[in-house]
Wavefront OBJ file of the C-alpha trace (Angstrom):
o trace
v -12.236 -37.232 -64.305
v -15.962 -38.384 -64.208
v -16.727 -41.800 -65.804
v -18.848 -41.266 -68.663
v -22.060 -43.415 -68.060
v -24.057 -44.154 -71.499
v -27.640 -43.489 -71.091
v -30.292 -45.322 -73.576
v -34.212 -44.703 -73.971
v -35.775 -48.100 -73.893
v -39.496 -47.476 -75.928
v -42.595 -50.100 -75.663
v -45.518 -49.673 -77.873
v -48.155 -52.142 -76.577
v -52.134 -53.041 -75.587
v -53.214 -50.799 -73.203
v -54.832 -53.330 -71.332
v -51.085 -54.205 -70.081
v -50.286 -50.660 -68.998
v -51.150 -51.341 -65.286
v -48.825 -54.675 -65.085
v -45.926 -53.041 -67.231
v -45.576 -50.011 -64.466
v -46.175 -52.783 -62.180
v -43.398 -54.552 -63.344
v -41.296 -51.513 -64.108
v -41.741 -50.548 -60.366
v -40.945 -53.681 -58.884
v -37.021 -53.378 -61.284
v -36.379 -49.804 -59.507
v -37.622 -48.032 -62.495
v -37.043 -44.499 -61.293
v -39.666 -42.821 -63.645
v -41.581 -42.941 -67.212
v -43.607 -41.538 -69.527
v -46.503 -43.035 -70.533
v -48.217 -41.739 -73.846
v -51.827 -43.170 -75.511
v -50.864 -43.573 -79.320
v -52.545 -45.459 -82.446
v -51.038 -47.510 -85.062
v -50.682 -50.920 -86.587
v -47.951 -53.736 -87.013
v -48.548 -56.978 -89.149
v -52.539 -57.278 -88.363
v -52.882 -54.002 -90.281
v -55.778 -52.908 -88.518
v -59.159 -55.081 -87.858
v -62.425 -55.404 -89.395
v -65.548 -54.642 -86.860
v -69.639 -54.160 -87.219
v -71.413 -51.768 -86.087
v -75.097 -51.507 -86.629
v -74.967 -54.202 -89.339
v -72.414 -52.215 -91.079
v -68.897 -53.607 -91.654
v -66.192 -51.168 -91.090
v -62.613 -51.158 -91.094
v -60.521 -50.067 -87.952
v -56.665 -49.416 -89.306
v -55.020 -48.054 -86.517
v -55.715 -49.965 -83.038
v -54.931 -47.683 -79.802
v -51.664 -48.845 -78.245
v -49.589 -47.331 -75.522
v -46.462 -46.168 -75.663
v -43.857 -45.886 -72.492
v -40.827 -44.006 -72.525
v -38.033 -45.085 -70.138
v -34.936 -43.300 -69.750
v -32.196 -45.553 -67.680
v -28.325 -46.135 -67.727
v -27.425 -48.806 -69.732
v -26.390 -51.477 -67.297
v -30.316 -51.194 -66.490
v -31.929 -52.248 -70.034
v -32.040 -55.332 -70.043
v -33.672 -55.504 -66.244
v -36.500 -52.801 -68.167
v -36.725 -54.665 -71.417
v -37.178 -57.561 -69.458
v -39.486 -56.794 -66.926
v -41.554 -54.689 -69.793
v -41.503 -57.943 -72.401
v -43.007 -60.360 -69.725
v -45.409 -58.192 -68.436
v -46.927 -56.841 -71.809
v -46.938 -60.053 -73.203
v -50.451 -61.719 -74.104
v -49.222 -64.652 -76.568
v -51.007 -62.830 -79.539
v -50.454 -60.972 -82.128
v -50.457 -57.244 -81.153
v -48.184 -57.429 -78.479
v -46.153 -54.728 -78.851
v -42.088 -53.917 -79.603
v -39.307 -52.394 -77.752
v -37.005 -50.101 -79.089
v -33.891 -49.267 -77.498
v -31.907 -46.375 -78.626
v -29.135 -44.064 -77.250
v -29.616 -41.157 -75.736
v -27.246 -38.142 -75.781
v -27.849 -36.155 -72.860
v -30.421 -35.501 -70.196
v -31.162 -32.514 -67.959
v -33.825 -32.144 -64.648
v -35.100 -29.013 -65.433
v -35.773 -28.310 -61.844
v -31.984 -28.559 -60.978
v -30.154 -28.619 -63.574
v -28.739 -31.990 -62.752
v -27.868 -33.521 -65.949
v -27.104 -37.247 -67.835
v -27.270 -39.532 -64.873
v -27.824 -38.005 -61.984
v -31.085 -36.204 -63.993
v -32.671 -39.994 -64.606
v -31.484 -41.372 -60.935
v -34.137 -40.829 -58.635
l 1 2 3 4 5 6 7 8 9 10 11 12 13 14 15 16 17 18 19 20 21 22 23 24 25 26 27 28 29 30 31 32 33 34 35 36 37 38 39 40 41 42 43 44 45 46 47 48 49 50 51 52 53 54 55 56 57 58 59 60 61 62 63 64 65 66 67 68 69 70 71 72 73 74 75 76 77 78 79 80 81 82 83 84 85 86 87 88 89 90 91 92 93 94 95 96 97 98 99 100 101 102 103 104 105 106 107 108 109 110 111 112 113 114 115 116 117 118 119 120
């Protein structure tokens, strides 16, 4: 009988300035693939104020990325890791990373599934 292997889907929500060091990053860990999604929202600076043409507006939702990672979990905390330092700008804004488990997984192309659909 097969070992089961328990897969997890590690999501970061940060600046998109740090989207080219986080796949950096991401690459350099073995990171066999990713999804990377442009999103909006807000975390504790709820939003910013800006001026435009001498009018004061309010922005509440600030673009973000979002990447989606889907890995065994003997490899999260080699992804959070590698994610956390490379997002990381020392202010507020950053980002978060969820980690949460993931059922099953199937390559549509093969029908490989779990594992061997997320190895590369």
């Amino acid at each position: 009988m097969m070992e089961e292997i328990a897969m997890k889907l590690v999501t970061a929500v940060f600046k998109p300035s740090r989207l080219d060091a986080v796949i950096d990053s991401l690459t350099e860990v073995g990171t066999a693939g990713l999804t990377v999604s442009e999103v909006r929202g807000y975390g504790r600076q709820q939003g910013k104020t800006e001026v435009y043409r001498g009018a004061e507006y309010e922005v509440r939702l600030l673009p973000k990325v979002k990447v989606e990672i889907a890995c065994a979990e003997g490899d999260v905390d080699r992804v959070v890791d590698a994610i956390a330092k490379s997002a990381n700008t020392g202010t507020i804004g950053d980002g978060k990373i969820f980690v949460t488990g993931l059922d099953s997984v199937m390559r549509i192309r093969t029908g490989e599934r779990d594992e061997q659909a997320i190895s590369s």
